[in-house]
N, C-alpha and C positions, 0 to 999 in steps of 0.2 A: 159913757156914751160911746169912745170910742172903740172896745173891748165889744159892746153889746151890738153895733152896727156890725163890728165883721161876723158875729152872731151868725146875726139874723139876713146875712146876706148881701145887706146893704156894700160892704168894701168889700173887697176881695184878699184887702192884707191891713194886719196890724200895725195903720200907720199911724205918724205922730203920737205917739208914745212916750217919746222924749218930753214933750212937751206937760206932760205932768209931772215930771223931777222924781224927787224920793221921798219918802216920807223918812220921819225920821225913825233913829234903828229900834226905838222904842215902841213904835204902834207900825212898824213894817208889815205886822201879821195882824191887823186888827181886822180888816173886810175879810178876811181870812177865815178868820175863828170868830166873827156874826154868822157870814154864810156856814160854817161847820156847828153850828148851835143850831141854826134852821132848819139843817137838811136831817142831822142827825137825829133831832126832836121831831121831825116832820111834820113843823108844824106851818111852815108858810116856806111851801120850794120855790114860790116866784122868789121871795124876798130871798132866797138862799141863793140863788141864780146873780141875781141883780150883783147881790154881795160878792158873788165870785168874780163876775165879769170886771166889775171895781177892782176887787184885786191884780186880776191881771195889767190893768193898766198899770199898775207898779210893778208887781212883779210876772214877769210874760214868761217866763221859763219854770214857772213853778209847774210839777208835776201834777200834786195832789190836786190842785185848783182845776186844771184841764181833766184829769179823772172825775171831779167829783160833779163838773161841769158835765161830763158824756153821760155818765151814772144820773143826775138828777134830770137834766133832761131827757135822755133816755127812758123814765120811768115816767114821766109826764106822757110824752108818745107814746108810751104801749098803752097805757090808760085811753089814749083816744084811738090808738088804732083797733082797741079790742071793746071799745063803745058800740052801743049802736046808733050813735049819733051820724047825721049825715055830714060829710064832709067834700071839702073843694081837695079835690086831689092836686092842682097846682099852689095851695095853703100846706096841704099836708108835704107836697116834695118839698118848699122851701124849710120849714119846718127839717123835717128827715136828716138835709143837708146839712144843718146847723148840730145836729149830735155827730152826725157823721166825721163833721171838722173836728170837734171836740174828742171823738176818739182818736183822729189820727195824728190829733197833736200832741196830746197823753204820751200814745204811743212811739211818736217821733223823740220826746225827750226820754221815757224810757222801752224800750224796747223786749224786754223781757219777763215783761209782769202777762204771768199766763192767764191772769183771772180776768184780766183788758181785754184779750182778746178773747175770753170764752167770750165776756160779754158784748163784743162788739160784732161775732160771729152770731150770739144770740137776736143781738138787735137787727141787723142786717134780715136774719130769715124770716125774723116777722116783720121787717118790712116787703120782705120779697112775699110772705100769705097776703099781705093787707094790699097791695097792688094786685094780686091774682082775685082776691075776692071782690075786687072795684073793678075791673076787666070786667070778669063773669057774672057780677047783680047791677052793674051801670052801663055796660059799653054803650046801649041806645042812648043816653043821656052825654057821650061825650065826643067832640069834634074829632076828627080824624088824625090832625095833628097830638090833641092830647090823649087819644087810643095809642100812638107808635111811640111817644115818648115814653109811656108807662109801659109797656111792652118792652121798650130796651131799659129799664130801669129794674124791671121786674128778672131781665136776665141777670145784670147788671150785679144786684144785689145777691143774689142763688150763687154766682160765681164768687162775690166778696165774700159771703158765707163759708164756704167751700175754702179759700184760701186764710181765713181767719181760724177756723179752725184747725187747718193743715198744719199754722203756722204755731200754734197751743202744743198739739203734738210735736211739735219739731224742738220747741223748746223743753219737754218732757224729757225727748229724745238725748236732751244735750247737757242738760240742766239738771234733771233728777225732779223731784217733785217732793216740795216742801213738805218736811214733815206735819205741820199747822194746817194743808191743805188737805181737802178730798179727794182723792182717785176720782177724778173724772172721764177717764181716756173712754170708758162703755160708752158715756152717754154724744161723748165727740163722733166715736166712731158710729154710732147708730146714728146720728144726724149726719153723717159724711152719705151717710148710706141712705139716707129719703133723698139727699140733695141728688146721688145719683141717680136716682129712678127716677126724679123730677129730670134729671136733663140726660135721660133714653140711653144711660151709658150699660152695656152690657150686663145680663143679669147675675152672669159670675161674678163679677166686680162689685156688684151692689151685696150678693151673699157674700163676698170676700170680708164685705164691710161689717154687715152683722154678723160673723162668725167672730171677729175679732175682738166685738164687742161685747158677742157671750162670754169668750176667754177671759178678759178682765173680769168682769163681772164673777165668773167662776173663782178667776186668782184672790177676789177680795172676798171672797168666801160667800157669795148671798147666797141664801135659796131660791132655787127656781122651780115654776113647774115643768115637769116632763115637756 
């Protein structure tokens, strides 16, 4: 309960924690590897969620539990935001805000897993479509108050985008890239480059970005048309 309250919004910090002890060192990873059975089978992500947020409450600095928390929620969300289901955009920001926590606590304990940030730079710009497309098919339907919120959330997100992915490449840059992993610097840099022409930055800058991302592409050898 108290893992799943800072969730979903309800605290603001993971408090009384202490107050559940330890388990013992034998079933330490058990809510652990329920939730990693669920998620991984995909057979019931609430229950795989619940199981994690359990875990936390013992274990709070576990990495993989905070990852696997922004990833399964994460994929729950893009499920609803690419629904055509109607939705409460002040349901949907709270919501948002809870993977949002999730990746930056991931991220907080470790810091250079580039696949976190592609994905959080991923999740980010669809949240920044899914606010642009509730703007533009709702605004008649929404107070004024919640029209400027979603408009500075909607920037808000484009720039998270933009610095989550800045921050993939930086680690590329510094780091090398896992032989296990894919070359993804094209597809970074072709979204660096819609983020820019979404926010009116010069149009040299914006071809700066897809050139860069032809040149990879080239270096991994695809074929392209003319």
């Amino acid at each position: 309960g108290i893992a799943m309250d800072f969730l979903t919004g309800k605290t603001s910090r993971l408090k009384g924690l202490k107050k559940c002890g330890k388990l013992p060192p034998e079933v330490k990873d058990l809510f652990y590897l329920l939730a990693d059975f669920n998620f991984k089978s995909n057979s019931e992500m609430d229950k795989a969620i619940e199981f994690y947020a359990i875990d936390l409450s013992f274990n709070r600095e576990r990495f993989d539990t905070w990852a696997a928390l922004a990833l399964a929620q994460g994929s729950k969300m893009d499920h609803k935001l690419n629904s055509c289901r109607e939705t409460s955009p002040q349901t949907m920001l709270s919501e948002i805000a809870s993977v949002e926590k999730c990746f930056k606590e991931c991220l907080r304990i470790n810091g250079l897993n580039s696949n976190l940030w592609i994905e959080f730079g991923n999740f980010s710009y669809s949240v920044h479509s899914f606010i642009s497309r509730t703007l533009h098919n709702s605004s008649e339907n929404l107070n004024f108050e919640t029209f400027d919120k979603l408009e500075t959330k909607k920037e808000d997100y484009l720039k998270l985008s933009m610095a989550n992915y800045q921050k993939t490449l930086d680690i590329f840059q510094k780091e090398g890239i896992n032989e296990n992993d894919v070359d993804e610097r094209w597809l970074l840099l072709f979204m660096m480059g819609k983020i820019k022409e979404k926010q009116g930055t010069k149009l040299s800058e914006c071809l700066s970005s897809y050139i860069q991302s032809i040149n990879f592409l080239k270096n991994n050898e695809v074929v392209l048309p003319r």
